[in-house]
C-alpha positions in Angstrom: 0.0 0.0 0.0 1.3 3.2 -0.9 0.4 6.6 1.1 0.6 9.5 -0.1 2.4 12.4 1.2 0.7 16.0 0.8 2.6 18.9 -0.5 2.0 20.9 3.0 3.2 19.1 6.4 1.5 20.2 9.4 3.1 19.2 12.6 3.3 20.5 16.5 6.1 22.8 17.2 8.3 21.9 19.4 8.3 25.0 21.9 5.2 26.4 22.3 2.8 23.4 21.1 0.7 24.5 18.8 -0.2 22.9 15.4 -0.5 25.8 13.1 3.2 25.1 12.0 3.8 25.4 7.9 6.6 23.4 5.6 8.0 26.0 3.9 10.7 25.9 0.8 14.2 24.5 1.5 16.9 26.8 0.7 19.6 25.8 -1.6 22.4 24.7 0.8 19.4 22.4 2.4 19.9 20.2 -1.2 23.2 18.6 0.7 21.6 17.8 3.7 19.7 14.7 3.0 16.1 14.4 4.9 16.1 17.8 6.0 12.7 19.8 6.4 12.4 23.7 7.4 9.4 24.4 9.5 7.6 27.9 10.8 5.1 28.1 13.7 2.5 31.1 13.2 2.0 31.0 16.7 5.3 31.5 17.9 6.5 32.8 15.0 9.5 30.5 15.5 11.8 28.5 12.2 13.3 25.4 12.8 15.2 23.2 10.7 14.0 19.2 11.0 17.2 17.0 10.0 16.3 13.2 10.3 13.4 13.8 13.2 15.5 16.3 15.2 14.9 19.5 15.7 17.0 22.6 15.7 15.9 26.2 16.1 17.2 28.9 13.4 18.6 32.4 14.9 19.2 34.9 12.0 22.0 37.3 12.7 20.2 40.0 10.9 
């Protein structure tokens, strides 16, 4: 049996719980990182980068 996987992902975030998280677009170094998924909550307004069921929170320095 084959499932299907939809184009957009909605999972819990990690911090604050909530469920309104989006997949957006992987950038273009994410192509060398196999299995990696980049996640925003619109509660929290949080991005985090998924890499093999792991999560890691993104800081931008600008």
């Amino acid at each position: 049996m084959l499932i299907k996987r939809h184009r957009y992902h909605y999972k819990i975030c990690p911090w604050c719980g909530g469920s309104n998280t989006k997949r957006l677009h992987r950038k273009k170094w994410m192509h060398y990182i196999p299995a990696s998924k980049y996640y925003s909550c619109s509660n929290c307004g949080m991005e985090y980068l998924s890499i093999f069921g792991k999560f890691y929170h993104i800081i931008r320095d600008f």
